[in-house]
C-alpha positions as CSV (number, residue, x, y, z in Angstrom):
1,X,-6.9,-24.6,6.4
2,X,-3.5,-25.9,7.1
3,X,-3.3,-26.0,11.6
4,X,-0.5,-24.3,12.9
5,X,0.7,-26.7,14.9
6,X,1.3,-29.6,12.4
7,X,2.9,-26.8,10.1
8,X,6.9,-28.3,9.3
9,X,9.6,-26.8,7.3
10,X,9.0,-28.5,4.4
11,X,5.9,-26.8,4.0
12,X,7.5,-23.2,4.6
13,X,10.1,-23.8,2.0
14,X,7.4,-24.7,-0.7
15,X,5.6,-21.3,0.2
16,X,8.1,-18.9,1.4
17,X,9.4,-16.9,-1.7
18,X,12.7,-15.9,0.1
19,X,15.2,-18.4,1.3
20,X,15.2,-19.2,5.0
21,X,18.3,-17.7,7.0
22,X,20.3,-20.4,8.6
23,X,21.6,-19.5,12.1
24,X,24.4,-21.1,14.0
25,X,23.3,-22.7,17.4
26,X,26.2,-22.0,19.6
27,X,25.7,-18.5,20.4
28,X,26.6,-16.1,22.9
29,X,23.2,-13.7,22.5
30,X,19.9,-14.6,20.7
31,X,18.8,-10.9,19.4
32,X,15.1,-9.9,18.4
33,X,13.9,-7.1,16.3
34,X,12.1,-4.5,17.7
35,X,10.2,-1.8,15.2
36,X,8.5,1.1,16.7
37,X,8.0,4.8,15.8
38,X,11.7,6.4,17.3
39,X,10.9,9.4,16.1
40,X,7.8,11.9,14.6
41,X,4.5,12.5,16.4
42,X,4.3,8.6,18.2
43,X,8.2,8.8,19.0
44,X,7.2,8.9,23.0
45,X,5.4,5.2,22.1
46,X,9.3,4.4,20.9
47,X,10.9,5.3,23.8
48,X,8.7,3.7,26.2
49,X,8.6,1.0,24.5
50,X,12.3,0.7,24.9
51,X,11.6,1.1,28.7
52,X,9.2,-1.7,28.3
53,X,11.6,-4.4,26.3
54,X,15.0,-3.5,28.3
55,X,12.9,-4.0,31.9
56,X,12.2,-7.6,29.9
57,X,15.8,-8.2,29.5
58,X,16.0,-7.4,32.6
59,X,14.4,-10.4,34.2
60,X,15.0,-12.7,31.1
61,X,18.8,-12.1,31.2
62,X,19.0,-11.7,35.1
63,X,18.1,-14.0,38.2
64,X,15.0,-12.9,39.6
65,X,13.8,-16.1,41.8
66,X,11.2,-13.9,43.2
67,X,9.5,-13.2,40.1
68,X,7.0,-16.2,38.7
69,X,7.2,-15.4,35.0
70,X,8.8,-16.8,32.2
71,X,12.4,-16.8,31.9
72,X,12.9,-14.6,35.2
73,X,14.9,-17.5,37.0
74,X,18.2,-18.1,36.3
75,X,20.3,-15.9,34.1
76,X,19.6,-16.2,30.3
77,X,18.2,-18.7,28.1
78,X,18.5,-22.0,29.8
79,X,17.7,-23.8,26.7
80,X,20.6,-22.2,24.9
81,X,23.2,-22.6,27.7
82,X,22.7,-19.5,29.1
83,X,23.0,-17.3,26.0
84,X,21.5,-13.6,26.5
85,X,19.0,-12.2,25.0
86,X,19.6,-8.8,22.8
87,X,17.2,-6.4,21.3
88,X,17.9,-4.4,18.4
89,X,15.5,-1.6,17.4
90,X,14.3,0.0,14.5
91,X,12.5,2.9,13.8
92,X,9.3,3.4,11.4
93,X,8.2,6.2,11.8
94,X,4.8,5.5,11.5
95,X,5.3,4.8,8.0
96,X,3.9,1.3,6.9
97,X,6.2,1.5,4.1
98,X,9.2,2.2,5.8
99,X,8.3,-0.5,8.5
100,X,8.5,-2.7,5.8
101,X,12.2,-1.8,4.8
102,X,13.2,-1.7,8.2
103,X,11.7,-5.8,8.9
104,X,13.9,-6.2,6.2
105,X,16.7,-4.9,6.7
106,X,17.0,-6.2,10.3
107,X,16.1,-9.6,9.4
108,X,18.7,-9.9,7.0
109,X,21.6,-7.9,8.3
110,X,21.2,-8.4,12.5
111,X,19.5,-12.0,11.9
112,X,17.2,-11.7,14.3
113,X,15.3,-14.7,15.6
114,X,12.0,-13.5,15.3
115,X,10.3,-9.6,15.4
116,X,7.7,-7.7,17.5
117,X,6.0,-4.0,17.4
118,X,4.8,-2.2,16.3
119,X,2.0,0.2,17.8
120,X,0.2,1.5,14.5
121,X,-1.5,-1.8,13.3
122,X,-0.9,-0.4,9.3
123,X,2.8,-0.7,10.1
124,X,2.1,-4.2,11.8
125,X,0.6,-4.9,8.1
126,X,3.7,-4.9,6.3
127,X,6.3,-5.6,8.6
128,X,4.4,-9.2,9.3
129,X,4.0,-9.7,5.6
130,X,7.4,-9.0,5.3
131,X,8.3,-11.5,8.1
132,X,6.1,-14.1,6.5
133,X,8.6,-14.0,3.3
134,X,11.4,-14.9,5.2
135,X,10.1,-17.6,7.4
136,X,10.5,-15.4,10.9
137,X,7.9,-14.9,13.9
138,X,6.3,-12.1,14.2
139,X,4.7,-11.4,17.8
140,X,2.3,-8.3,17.2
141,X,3.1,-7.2,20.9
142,X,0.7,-4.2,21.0
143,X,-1.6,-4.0,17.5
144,X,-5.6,-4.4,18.0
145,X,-6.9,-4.6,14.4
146,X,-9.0,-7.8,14.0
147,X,-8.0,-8.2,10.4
148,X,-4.6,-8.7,11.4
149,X,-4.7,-11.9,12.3
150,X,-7.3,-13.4,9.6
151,X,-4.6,-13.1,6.5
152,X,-3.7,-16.8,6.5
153,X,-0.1,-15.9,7.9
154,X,1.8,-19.0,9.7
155,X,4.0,-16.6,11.0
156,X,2.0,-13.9,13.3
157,X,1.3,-14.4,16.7
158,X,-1.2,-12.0,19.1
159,X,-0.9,-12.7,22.6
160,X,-3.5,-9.5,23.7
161,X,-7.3,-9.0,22.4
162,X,-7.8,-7.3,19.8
163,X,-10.8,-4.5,19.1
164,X,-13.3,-7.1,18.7
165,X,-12.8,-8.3,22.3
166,X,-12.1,-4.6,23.1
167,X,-15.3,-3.6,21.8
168,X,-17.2,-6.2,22.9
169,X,-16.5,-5.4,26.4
170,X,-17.4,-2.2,25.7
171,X,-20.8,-2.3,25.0
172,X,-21.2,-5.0,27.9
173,X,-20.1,-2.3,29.8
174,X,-22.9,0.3,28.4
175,X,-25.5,-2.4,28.9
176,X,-24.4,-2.8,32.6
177,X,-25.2,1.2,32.4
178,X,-28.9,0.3,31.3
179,X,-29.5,-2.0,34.0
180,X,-28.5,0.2,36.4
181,X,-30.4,3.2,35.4
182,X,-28.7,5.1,33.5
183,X,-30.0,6.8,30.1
184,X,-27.8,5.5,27.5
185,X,-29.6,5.5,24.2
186,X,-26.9,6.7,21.7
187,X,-23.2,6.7,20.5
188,X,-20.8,8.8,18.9
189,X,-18.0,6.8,16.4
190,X,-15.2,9.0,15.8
191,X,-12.3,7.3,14.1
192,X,-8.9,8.0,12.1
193,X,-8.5,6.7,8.4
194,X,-5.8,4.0,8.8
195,X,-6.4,0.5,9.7
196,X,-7.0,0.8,13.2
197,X,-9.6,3.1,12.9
198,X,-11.3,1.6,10.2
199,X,-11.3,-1.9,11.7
200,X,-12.7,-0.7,15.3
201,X,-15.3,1.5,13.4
202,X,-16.9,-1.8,11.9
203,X,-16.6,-3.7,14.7
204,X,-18.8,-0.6,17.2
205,X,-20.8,0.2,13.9
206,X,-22.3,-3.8,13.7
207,X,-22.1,-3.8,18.1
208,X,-24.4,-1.1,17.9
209,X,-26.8,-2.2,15.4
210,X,-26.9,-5.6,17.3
211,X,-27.4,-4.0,20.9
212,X,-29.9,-1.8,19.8
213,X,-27.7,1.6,20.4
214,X,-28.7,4.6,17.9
215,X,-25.5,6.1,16.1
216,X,-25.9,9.2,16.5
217,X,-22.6,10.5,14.6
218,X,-19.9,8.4,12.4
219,X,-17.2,10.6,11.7
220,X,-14.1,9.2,10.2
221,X,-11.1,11.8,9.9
222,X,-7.3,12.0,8.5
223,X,-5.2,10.9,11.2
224,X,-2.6,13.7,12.1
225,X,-4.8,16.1,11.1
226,X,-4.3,20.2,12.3
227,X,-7.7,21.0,13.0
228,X,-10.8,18.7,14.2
229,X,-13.1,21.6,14.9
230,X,-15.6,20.8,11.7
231,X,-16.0,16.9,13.6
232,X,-16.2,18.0,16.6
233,X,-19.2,20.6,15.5
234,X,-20.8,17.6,14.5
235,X,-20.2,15.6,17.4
236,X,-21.7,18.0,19.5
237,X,-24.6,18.5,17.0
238,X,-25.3,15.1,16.9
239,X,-25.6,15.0,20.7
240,X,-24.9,11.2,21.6
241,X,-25.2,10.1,25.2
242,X,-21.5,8.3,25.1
243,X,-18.1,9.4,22.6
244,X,-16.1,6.3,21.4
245,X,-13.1,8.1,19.8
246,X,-10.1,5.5,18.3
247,X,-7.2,8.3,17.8
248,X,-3.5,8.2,18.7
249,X,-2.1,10.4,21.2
250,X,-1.7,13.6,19.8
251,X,-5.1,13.8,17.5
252,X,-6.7,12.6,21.2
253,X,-5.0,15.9,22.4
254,X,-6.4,18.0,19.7
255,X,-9.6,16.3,20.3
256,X,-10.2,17.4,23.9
257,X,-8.8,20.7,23.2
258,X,-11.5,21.2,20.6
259,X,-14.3,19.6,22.7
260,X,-13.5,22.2,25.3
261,X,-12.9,24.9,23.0
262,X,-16.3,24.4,21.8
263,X,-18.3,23.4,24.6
264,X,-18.9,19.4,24.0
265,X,-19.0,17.8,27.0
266,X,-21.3,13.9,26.0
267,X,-22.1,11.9,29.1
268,X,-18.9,10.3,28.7
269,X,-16.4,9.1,26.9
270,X,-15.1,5.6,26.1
271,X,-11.9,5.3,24.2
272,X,-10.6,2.1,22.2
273,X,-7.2,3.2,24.4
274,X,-4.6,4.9,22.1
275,X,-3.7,8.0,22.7
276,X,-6.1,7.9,25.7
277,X,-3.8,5.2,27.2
278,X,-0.7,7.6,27.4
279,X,1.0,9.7,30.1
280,X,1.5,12.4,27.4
281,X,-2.1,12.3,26.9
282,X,-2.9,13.2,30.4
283,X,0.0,15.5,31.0
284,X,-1.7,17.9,27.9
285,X,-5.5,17.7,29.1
286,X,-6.0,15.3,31.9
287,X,-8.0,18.1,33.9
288,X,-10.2,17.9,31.1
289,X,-10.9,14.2,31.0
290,X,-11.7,13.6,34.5
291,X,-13.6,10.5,34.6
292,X,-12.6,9.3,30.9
293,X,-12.9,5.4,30.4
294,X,-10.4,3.5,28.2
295,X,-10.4,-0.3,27.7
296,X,-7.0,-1.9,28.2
297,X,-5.3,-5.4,28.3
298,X,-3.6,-4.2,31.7
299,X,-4.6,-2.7,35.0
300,X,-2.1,-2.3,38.0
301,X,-4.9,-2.6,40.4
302,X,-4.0,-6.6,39.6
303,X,-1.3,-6.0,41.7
304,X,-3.7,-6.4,44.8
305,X,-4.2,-9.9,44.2
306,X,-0.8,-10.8,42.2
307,X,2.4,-9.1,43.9
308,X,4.5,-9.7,40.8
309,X,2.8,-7.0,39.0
310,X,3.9,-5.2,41.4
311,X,7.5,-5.6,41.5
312,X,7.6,-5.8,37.6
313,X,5.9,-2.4,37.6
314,X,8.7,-1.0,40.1
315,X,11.7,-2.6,37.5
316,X,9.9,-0.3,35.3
317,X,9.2,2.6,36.8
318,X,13.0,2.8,37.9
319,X,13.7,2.7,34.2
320,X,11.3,5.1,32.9
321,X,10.2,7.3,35.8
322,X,6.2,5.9,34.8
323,X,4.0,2.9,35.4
324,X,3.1,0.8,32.9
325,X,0.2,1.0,30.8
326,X,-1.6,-0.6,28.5
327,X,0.9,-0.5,26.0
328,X,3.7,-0.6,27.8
329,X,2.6,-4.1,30.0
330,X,1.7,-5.8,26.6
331,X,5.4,-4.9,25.2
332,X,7.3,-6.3,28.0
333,X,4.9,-9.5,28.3
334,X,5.4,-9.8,24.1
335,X,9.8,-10.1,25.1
336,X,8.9,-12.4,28.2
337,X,6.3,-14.8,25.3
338,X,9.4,-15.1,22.4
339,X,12.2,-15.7,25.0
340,X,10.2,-18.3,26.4
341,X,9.3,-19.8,22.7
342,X,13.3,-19.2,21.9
343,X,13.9,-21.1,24.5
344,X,11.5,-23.8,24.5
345,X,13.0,-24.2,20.5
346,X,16.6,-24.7,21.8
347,X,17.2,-22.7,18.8
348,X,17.3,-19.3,17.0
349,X,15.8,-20.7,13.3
350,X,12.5,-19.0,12.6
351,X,10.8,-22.7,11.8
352,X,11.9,-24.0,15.3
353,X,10.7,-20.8,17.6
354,X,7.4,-20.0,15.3
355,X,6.5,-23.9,16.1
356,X,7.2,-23.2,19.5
357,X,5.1,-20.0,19.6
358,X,2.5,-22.5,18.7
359,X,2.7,-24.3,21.0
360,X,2.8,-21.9,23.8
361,X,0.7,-22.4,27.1
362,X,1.6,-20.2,29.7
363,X,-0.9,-20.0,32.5
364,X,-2.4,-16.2,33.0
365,X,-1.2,-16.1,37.0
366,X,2.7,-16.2,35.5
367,X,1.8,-13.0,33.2
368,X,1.2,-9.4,34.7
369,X,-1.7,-9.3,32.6
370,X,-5.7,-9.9,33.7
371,X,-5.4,-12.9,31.2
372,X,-6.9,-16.5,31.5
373,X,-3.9,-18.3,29.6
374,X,-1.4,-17.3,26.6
375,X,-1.8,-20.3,23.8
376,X,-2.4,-19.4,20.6
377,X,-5.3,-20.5,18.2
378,X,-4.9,-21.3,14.4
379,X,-4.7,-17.9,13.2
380,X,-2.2,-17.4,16.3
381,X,-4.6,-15.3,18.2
382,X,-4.6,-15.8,21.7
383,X,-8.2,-16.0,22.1
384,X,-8.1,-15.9,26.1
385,X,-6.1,-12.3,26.6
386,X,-9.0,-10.7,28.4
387,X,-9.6,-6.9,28.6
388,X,-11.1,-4.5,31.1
389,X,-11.9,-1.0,31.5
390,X,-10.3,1.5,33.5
391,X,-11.4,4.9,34.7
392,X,-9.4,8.0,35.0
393,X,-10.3,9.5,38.4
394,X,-8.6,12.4,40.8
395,X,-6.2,13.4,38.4
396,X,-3.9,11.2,38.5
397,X,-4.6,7.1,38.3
398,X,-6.4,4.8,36.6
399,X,-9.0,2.4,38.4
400,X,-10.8,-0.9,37.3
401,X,-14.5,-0.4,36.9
402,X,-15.2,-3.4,34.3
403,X,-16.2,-6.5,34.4
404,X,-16.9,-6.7,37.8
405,X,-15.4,-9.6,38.5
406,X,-11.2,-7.6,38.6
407,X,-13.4,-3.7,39.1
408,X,-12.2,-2.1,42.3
409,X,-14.5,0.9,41.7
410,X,-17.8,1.8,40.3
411,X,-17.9,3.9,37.2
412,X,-18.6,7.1,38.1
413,X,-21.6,8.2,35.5
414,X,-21.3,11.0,34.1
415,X,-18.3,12.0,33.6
416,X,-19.1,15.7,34.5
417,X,-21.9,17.3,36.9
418,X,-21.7,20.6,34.7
């Protein structure tokens, strides 16, 4: 396996099949690509998003002395002389195909310095294939699929976990259950059909088997789908003590709706995040998910021990009217990582800022994130972006309950007394 780090042009021009764009070095801006879904069912992901990356400029292109992160002192890119960073953004639609068009159109037309996105890990897919081709990073700011990451690409870069680590942590929390207790002898998989679904369904199916937890329904279904009531009749038939559902946001809707329509209510439920990481989510059937777990990469309880979390969340709540999220903190830490590479590479050419990415080592106390480090292995997987569960309690907020080393809470168990 060829390492990352001692990975030179030379070698990307004997293996790239599309000729590396040449950018000038005396600029005013450096711009990025950003590709998310801007409109369609996920377009709400777009536009916070958006929120997310323009609160990023904010502090990258801004003087914020009081913020310890990267790039939030002094106005612009230092290592540049002082150019500004811009974002330009696409929109996929959801559509791996037309992610792929839009990578390359943006890559070729706005000459952007390197890409990130893009939610649904299928899109992530093709737009990082696409980026390979033409020698440009690729920062996968908020995809979980494992697979992602094991293609051999020299050019993709995951600062967060992904649904291994998720998982993982997961069942540590069910077996932390066990020992104090509680009755949890079986689990529900309930998954769409893209990538993301499939990926986290292997990864619970083999945690399972391994931590000696019966399956007691796998049900994979079409993402997008108009009715779940057949799945959810055989979730409730199969009666497992705990529901790990991996759905966006509005199948996660019609999945609680259905569950109450039909009278399934499992010990509890705990989501591979998703649509049961979004406001939207909450806003249709939060009264129904009282108690609801999720993993995430980000919890604003951190905010108690790190004040910069904070004050970042309050740039962006005066932006979007929300708080970040789980999404939303891993897409403003993904423009804070590349300006930092960008500007470590004292240049905008995709060879110079993906050996840079490489590179990378910024200590977790200068991220909002719960993280040990950002530095990226071989595979440029940050192997040290660590994740936690959260618990949705009194309508209205999220609180750490796992590991208990960052918890602030203990999980309430069961989710319902009815």
């Amino acid at each position: 396996m060829i390492n990352r780090r001692g990975f030179v042009a030379g070698a990307t021009l004997a293996t790239v099949s599309m000729p590396t764009i040449v950018r000038a070095q005396a600029v005013k801006d450096v711009v990025i690509g950003a590709l998310y879904p801007l409109s369609g069912a996920s377009a709400q992901i777009g536009v916070d998003a958006k929120h997310a990356f323009e609160t990023a400029l904010d502090i990258i292109n801004g003087d914020h002395p009081d913020l310890d992160l990267p790039g939030a002192k002094g106005n612009g890119l230092a290592g540049l002389g002082g150019a500004k960073l811009r974002i330009v953004y696409a929109d996929h639609q959801g559509d791996p195909q037309k992610g792929r068009a839009e990578a390359e159109r943006i890559i070729t037309q706005e000459k952007v310095s390197a890409l990130g996105g893009t939610y649904q890990s299928a899109v992530a897919a093709t737009v990082s294939q696409t980026a390979e081709r033409y020698a440009v990073p690729f920062l996968s700011a908020d995809n979980s699929s494992p697979s992602l990451h094991r293609r051999g690409l020299k050019y993709f870069f995951r600062a967060a976990a992904h649904d291994e680590i998720f998982s993982a942590n997961m069942f540590d929390f069910l077996d932390s259950m066990r020992k104090r207790g509680e009755k949890v002898d079986s689990v529900a998989l309930f998954y769409e059909d893209t990538i993301f679904g499939t990926d986290s369904s292997n990864v619970q199916r083999k945690l399972a088997g391994e931590r000696g937890y019966k399956i007691a329904s796998d049900i994979k279904y079409r993402a997008n789908t108009p009715s779940l009531t057949a799945e959810v009749q055989q979730l409730k038939a199969g009666g497992a003590d705990v529901l790990l559902p991996c759905s966006y946001t509005t199948d996660s809707i019609l999945l609680v709706k259905t569950m109450n329509d039909l009278g399934y209510k499992p010990k509890a439920i705990v989501a591979q995040a998703a649509g049961f990481a979004e406001q939207a989510f909450y806003d249709a059937v939060g009264s129904q998910v009282e108690n609801a777990i999720t993993r995430a990469s980000f919890s604003l309880d951190l905010a108690e021990k790190r004040p910069v979390v904070g004050k970042v969340n309050a740039l962006f709540k005066a932006r979007s009217g929300k708080d970040l999220n789980d999404n939303t903190s891993r897409e403003l830490m993904a423009v804070l990582i590349l300006a930092d590479a960008i500007d470590r590479a004292k240049s905008t050419e995709g060879t110079k800022v993906r050996d840079a990415l490489a590179a990378t080592n910024i200590p977790g106390e200068k991220t909002i994130m719960p993280w040990k480090k950002v530095a990226f292995d071989e595979t440029g997987q940050n192997r040290d972006g660590d994740a936690v569960l959260l618990q949705y309690k009194g309508g209205s907020k999220f609180v750490t309950i796992f590991p208990e080393s960052v918890a602030v809470a203990q999980a309430t168990w069961p989710m319902s007394k009815s």
